[in-house]
C-alpha positions as CSV (number, residue, x, y, z in Angstrom):
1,X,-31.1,9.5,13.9
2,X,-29.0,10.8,11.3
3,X,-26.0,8.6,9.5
4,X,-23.6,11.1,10.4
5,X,-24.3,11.4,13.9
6,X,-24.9,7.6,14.6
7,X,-21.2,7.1,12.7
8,X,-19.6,10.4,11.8
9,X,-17.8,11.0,8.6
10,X,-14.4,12.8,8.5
11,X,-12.4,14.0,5.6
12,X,-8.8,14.7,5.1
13,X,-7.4,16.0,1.9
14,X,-3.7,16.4,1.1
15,X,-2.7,18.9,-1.8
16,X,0.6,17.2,-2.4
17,X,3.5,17.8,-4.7
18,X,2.6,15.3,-7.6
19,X,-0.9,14.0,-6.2
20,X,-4.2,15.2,-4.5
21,X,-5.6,12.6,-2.3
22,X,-9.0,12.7,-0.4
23,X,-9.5,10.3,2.4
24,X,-12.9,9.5,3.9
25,X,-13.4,7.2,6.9
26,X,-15.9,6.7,9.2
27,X,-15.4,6.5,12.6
28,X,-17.2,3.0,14.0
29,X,-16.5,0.6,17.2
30,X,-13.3,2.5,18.6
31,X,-11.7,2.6,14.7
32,X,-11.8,4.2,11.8
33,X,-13.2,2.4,8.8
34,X,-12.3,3.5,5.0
35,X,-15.1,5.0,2.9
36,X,-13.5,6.6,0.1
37,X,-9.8,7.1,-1.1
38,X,-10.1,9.6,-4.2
39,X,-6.4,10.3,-6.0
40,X,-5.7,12.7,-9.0
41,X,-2.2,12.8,-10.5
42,X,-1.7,16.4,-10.6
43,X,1.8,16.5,-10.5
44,X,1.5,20.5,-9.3
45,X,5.6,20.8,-8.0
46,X,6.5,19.9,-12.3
47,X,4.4,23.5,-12.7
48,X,7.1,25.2,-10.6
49,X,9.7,27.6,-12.8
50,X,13.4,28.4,-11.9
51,X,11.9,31.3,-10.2
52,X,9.5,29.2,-8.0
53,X,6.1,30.9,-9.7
54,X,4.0,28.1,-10.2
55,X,2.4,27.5,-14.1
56,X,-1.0,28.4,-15.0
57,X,-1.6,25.0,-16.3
58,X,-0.6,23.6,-13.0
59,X,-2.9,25.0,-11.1
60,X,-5.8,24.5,-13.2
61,X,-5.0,20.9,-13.0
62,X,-5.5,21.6,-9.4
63,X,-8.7,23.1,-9.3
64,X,-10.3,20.5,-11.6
65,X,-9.1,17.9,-9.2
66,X,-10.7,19.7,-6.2
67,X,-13.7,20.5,-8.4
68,X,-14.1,16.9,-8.1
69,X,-13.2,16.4,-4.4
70,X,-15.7,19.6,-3.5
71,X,-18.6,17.4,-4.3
72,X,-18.0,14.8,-1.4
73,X,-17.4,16.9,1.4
74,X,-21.0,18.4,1.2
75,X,-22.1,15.4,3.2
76,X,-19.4,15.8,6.2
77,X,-20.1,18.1,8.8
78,X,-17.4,21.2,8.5
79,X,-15.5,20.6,12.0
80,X,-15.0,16.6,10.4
81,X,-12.9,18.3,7.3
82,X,-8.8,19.2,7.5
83,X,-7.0,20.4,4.1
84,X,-3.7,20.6,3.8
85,X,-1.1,21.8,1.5
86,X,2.8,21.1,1.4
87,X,6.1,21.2,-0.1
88,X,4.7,23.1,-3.7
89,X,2.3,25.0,-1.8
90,X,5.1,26.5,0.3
91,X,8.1,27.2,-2.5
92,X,5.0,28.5,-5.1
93,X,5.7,32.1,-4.8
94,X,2.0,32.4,-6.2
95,X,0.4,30.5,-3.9
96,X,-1.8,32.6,-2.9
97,X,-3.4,33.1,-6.4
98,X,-4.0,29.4,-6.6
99,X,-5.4,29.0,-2.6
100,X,-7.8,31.6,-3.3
101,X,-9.7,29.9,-6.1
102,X,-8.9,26.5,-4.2
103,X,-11.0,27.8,-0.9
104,X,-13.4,29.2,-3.0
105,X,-14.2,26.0,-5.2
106,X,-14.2,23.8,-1.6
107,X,-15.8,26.0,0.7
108,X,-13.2,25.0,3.2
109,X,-9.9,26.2,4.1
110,X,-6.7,25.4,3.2
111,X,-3.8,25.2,5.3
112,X,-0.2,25.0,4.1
113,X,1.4,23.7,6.8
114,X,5.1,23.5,7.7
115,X,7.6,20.9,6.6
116,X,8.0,20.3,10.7
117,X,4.4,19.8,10.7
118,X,3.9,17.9,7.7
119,X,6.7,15.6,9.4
120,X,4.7,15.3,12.5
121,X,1.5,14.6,11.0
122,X,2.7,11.9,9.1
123,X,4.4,10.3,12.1
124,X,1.0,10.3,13.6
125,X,-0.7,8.4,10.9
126,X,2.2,6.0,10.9
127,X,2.1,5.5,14.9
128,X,-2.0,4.8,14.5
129,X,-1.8,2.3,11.9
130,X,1.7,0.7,12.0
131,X,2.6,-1.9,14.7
132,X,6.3,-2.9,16.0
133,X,7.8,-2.0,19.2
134,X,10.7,0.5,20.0
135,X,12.0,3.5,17.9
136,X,10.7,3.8,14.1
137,X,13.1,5.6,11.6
138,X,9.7,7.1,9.0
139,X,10.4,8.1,5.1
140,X,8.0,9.6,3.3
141,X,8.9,10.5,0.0
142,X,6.9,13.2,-1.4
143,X,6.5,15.5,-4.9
144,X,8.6,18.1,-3.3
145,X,9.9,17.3,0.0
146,X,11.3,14.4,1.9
147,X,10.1,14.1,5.6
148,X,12.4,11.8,7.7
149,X,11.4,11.3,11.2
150,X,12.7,9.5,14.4
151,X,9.9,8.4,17.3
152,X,9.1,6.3,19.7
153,X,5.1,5.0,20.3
154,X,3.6,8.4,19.3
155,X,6.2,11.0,20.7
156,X,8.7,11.8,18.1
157,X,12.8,12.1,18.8
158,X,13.3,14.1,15.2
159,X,11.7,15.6,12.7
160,X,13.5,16.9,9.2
161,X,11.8,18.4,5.6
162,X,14.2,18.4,3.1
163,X,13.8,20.0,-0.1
164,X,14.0,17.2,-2.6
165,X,11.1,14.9,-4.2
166,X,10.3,12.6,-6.8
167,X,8.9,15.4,-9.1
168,X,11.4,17.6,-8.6
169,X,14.2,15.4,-8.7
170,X,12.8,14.0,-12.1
171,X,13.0,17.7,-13.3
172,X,16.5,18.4,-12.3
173,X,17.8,15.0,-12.8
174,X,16.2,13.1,-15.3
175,X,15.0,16.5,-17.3
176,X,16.3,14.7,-20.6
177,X,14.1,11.6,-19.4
178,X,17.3,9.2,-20.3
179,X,18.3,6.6,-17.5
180,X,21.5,6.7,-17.8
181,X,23.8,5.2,-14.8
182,X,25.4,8.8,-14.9
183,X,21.7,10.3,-14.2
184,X,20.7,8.1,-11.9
185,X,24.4,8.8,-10.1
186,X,23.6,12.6,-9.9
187,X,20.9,12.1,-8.7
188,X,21.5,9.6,-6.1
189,X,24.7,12.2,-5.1
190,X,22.4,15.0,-4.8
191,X,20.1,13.8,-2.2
192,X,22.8,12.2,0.1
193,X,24.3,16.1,-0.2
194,X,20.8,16.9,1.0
195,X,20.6,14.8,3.9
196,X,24.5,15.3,5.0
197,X,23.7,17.8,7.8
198,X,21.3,15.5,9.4
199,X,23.0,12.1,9.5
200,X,25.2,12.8,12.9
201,X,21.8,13.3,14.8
202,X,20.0,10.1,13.5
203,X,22.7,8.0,14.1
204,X,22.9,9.2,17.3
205,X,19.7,8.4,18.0
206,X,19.3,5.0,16.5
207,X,16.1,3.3,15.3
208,X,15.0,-0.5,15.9
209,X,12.4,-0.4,12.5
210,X,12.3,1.6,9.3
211,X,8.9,2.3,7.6
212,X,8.5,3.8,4.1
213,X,5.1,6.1,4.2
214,X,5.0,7.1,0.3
215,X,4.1,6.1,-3.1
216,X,7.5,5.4,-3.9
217,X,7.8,2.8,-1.5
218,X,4.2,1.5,-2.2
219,X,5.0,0.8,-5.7
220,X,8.4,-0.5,-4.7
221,X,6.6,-3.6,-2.9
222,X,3.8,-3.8,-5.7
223,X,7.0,-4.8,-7.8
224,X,8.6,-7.0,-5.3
225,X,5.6,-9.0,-4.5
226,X,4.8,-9.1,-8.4
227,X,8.4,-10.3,-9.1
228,X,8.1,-13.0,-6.3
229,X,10.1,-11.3,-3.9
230,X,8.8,-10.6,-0.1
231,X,7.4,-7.2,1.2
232,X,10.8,-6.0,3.2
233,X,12.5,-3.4,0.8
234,X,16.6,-3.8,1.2
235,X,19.5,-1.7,-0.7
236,X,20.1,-4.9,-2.7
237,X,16.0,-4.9,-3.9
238,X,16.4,-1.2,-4.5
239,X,19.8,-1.9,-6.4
240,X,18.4,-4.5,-8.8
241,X,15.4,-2.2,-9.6
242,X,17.8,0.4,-10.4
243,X,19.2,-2.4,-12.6
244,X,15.7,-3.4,-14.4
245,X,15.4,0.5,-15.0
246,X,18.6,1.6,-16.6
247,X,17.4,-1.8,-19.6
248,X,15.1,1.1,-20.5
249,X,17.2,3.8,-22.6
250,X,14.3,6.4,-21.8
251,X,12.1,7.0,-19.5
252,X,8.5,6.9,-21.9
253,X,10.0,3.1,-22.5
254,X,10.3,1.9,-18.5
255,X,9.0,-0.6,-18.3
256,X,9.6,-2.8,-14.8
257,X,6.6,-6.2,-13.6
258,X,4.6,-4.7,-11.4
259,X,5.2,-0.6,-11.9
260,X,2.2,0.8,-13.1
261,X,1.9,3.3,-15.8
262,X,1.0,6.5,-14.3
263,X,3.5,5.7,-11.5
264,X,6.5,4.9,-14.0
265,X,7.3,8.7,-14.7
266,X,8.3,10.0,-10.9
267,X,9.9,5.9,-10.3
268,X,13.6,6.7,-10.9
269,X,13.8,9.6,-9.3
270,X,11.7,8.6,-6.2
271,X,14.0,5.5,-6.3
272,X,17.2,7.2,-6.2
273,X,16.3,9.7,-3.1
274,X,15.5,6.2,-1.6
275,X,19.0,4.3,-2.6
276,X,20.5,7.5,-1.0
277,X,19.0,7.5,2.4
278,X,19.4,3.4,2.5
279,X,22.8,4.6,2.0
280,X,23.3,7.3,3.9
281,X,21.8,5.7,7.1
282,X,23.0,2.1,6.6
283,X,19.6,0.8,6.3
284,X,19.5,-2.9,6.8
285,X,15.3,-3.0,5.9
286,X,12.0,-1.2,5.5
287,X,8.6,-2.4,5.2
288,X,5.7,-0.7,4.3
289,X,3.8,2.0,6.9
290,X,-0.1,1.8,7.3
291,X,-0.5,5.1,6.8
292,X,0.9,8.5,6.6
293,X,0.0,12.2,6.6
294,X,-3.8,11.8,5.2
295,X,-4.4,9.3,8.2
296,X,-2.6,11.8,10.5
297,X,-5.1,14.5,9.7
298,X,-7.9,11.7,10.7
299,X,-6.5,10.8,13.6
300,X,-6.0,13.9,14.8
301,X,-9.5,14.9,14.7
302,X,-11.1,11.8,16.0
303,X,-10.0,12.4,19.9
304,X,-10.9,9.3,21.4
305,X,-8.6,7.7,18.9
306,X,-5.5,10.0,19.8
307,X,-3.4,7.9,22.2
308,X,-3.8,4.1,22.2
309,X,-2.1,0.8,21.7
310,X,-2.7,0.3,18.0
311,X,-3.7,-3.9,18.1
312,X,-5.3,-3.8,20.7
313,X,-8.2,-1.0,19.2
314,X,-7.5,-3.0,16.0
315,X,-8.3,-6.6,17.9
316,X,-10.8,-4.4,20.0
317,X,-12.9,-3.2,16.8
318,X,-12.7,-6.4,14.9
319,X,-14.3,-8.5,17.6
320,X,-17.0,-5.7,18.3
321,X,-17.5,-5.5,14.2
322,X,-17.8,-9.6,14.1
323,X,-19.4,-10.2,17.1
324,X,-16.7,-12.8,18.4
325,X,-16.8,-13.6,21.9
326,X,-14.3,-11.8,23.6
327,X,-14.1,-13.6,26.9
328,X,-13.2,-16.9,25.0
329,X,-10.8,-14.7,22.6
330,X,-8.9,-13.4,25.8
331,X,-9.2,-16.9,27.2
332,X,-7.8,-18.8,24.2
333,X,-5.0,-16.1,24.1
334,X,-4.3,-16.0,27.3
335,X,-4.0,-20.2,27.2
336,X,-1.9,-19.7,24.3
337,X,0.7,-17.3,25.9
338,X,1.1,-19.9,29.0
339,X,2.2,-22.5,26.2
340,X,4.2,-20.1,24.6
341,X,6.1,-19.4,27.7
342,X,6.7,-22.9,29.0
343,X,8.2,-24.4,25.8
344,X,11.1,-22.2,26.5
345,X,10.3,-19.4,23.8
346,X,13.2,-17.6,23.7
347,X,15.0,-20.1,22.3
348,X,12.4,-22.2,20.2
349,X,10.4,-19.2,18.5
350,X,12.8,-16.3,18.9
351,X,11.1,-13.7,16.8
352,X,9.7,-10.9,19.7
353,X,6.6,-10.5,17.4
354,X,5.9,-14.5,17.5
355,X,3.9,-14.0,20.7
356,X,1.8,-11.1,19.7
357,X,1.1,-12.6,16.2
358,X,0.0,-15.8,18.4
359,X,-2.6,-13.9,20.8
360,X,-4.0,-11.9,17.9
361,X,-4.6,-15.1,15.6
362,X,-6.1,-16.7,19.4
363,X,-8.4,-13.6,19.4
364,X,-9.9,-13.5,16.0
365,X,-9.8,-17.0,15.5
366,X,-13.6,-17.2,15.3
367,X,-14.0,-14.2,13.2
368,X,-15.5,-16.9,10.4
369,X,-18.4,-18.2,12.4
370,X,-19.9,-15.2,11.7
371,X,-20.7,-16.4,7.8
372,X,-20.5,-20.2,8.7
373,X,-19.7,-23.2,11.0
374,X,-19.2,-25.4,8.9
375,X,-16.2,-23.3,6.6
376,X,-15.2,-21.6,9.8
377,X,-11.8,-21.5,8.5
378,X,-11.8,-20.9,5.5
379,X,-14.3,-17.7,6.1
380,X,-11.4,-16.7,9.1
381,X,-8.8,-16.4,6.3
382,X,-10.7,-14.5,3.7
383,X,-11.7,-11.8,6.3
384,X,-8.8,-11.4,7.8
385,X,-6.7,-11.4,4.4
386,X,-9.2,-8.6,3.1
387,X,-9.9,-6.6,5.8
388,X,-7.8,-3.3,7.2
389,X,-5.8,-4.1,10.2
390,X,-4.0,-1.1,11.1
391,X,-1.1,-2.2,13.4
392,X,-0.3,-5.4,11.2
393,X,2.0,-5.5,8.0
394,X,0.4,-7.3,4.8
395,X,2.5,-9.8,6.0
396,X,1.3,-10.4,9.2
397,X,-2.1,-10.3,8.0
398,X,-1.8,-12.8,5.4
399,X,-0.2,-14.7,8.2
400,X,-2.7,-14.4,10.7
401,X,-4.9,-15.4,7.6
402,X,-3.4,-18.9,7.5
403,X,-3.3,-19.6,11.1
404,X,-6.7,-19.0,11.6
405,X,-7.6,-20.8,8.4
406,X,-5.8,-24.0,10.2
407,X,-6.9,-23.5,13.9
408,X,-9.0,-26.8,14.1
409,X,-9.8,-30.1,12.3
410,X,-7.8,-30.8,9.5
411,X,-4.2,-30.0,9.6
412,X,-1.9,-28.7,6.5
413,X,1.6,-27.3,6.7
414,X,1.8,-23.1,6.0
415,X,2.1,-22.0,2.5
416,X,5.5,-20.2,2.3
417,X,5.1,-16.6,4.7
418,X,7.1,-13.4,5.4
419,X,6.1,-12.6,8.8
420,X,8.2,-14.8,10.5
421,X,10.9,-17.7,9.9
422,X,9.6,-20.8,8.2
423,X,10.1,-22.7,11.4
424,X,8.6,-20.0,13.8
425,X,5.6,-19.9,12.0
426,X,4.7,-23.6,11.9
427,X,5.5,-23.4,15.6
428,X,2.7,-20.5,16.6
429,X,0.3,-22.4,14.7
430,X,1.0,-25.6,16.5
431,X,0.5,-23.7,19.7
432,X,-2.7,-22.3,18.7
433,X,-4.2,-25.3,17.7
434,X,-3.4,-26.9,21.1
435,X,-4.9,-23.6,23.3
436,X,-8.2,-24.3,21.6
437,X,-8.4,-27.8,22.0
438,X,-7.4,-27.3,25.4
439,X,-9.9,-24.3,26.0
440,X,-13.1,-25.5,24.2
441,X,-15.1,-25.8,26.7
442,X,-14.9,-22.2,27.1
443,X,-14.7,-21.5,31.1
444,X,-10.8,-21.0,32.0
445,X,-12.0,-22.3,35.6
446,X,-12.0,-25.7,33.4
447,X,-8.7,-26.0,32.0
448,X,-6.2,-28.4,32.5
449,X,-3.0,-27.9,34.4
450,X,-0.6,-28.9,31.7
451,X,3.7,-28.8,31.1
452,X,4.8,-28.3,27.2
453,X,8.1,-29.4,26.6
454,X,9.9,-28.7,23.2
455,X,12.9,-30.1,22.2
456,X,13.6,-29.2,18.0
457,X,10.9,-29.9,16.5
458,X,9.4,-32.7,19.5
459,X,6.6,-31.7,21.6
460,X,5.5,-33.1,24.8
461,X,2.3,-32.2,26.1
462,X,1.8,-33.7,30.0
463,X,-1.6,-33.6,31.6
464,X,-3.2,-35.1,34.9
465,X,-4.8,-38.4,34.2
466,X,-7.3,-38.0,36.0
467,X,-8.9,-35.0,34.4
468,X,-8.2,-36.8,30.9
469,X,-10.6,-39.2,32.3
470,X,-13.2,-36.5,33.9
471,X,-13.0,-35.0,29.9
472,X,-12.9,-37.9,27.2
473,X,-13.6,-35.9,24.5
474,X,-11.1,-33.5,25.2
475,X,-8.8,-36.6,26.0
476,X,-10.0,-38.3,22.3
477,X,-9.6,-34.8,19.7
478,X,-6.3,-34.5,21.5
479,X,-5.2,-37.9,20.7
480,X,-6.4,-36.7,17.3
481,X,-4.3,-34.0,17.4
482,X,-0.9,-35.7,18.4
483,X,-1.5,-37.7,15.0
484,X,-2.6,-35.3,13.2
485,X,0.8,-33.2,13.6
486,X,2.6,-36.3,14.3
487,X,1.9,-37.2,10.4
488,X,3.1,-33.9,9.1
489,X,6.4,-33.8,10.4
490,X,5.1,-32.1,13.6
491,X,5.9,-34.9,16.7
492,X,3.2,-34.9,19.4
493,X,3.4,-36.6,22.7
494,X,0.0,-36.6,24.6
495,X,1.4,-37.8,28.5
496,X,0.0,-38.2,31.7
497,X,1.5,-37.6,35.7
């Protein structure tokens, strides 16, 4: 049997305004996994004259890129392949010329889709790789064009192209490549004028998270988390980058920790549309999409993959990949919700994520036995650090990371974590600890009945005597346990009815 009907490849490439990026995944165990992610800076909206006619030397910059990209998708069957083009594509009053040799050097087609489309697609890729719950608020930041868009699991409320970008802004704002608080005004003025007609709907319709889905906001939390800060981008973050930029008198001299080189030129202006919409729609926080319109395109084409919770394929695929037991996964999670829920959650760990966090730690726990027993932990945390978790934030997955790392033996308090509060988090790992203990003899029909009692930080575990007695090595590692946290700050009561 052939590799690509055993696991079928599938390519998407996006002709975008200052990049071409080729996506290659393989479609495994109910998920998608990553094979290749080729990006060229081609930068093809900075060919684009006052008349819209797009540069010679523009588009040859685009055919070597997809000279390049032509060679890969020989292996991938041609129903597999999707090729977009957007905001350039569709101003270029030229395009045509440059599409003709494009098709030509690819052997595929191209379509340049519509900013409504573009929008759509990208919510799509967000919906299959980002978690959260309620209505998402979606910014993608493009060359040429902005796509904001309102939805709600994957149906979406509103969907808007505006014609501004990070390379075209740079063009018409920062042309004289000075940052200069006056530049940076202009340009910050401009795009608020952009998005003016739109802001009566969006408030009406109201959003419970905000994702960034661009390279502006990719290289705005490569800073952040270089400078130290956490992953969730605020106006104040975005105003003390603006800050760190204007020290620079031009814009060949920025020079910011954590901005790379060739993403340095199109920064300003990309940060400036951004300022605006955090202004414009009183934007308390954003973090970080999964993916965006190149994982849209995927998605699209792999059908099984269409419509489904996104953890729960994640979780789903993982286990599969690992070969984790998922009866004792689902058992361990399932123990772990009921101890959740009796220590009065609500008010002890009131973060809505804290439970879902605590079931997906319970059902990848044992991801590590797969290398080793005896570094079970350790092995846990490296996996689930490095691997792609679509539906989780790098936050969460460095999170999950450290639970699992701690779910049995020794005990250490959490390094410092964004996912949840400092208090929270210790709390979910406490839990965890205590649902494998109580579940280790892996048949649920063997549990204890049990009452968990929190008060602060106090817990108070109560279980029948008798079955302590019918299970003294449960009874002993749980004695174990109460010291264990007991020494750590973490006060453990082991008592029977």
């Amino acid at each position: 049997m052939s590799q690509s009907t055993s696991s079928p490849l599938y390519a998407a490439i996006d002709l975008g305004s200052n990049s071409f990026h080729m996506l290659v995944v393989r479609h495994i165990d109910g998920s998608v996994q990553t094979m290749a992610k080729i990006k060229r800076k081609v930068r093809l909206a900075a060919g684009l004259d006052e008349h819209n006619v797009l540069s010679q030397e523009a588009m040859q910059r685009g055919w070597d890129c997809l000279s390049l990209f032509a060679e890969r998708l020989q292996d991938i069957p041609a129903q597999h392949i999707r090729i977009v083009g957007t905001a350039t594509l569709r101003t270029a009053t030229n395009a045509e010329q440059f599409l003709v040799k494009a098709n030509a050097i690819l052997g595929y087609p191209i379509e340049v889709i519509s900013g409504e489309e573009e929008a759509a697609t990208i919510y799509k890729g967000v919906a299959h790789t980002s978690g959260g719950v309620g209505r998402r608020l979606v910014v993608d930041i493009g060359g040429a064009s902005t796509e904001l868009i309102i939805g709600e699991g994957f149906e979406t409320k509103a969907l808007t192209s505006l014609k501004m970008g990070c390379v075209t802004w740079l063009e018409r704002h920062f042309k004289d490549r000075q940052l200069t608080a006056t530049n940076f005004e202009l340009a910050i003025q401009a795009a608020k004028k952009m998005m003016a007609p739109i802001l009566p709907t969006y408030r009406q319709l109201g959003w419970n998270v905000c994702v960034g889905a661009s390279g502006t906001v990719q290289a705005l939390q490569e800073i952040m988390l270089a400078q130290g800060m956490d992953e969730v981008i605020t106006l104040a973050k975005l105003k003390r980058l603006q800050k760190q930029a204007m020290l620079s008198d031009h814009l060949e001299e920025l020079e910011i920790e954590g901005l790379t080189l060739e993403r340095a030129l199109v920064f300003p202006s990309g940060l400036s549309i951004l300022i605006a919409i955090f202004e414009s729609l009183e934007i308390d926080a954003m973090t970080l999409a999964g993916g965006a319109l190149r994982e849209g395109l995927v998605y699209e084409m792999v059908e099984e993959l269409r419509q489904d919770d996104i953890r729960a394929r994640t979780i789903t695929s993982v286990q599969r990949r690992y070969q984790i037991d998922q009866h004792y996964a689902e058992q361990v999670a399932s123990l772990a919700s009921r101890l959740y829920q009796q220590c009065g959650s609500d008010q002890w760990i009131p973060e809505p994520q804290a439970e879902i966090l605590l079931r997906s730690a319970a059902q990848l726990h044992e991801i590590g036995l797969a290398i080793d027993f005896k570094k079970g932990g350790e092995h846990s945390a490296y996996l689930l650090k490095h691997l792609d978790l679509p539906g989780y934030t790098r936050a969460q997955k460095l999170y999950l990371a450290e639970l699992t790392r701690r779910y049995r033996d020794a005990l250490s308090s959490l390094p410092e974590q964004h996912a949840l509060s400092a208090s929270s988090g210790k709390r979910v790992l406490r839990l965890l600890r205590l649902a494998v203990l109580l579940s280790h003899r892996r048949n649920p029909a063997l549990e204890p009945e049990f009452t968990l009692c929190a008060d602060e930080d106090k817990l108070t575990l109560t279980l029948d005597e008798q079955w302590l007695v019918d299970n003294p090595l449960t009874h002993a590692e749980l004695e174990l346990e109460a010291n264990r946290q007991t020494d750590i700050g973490w006060p453990l009561a082991i008592v029977t009815k």
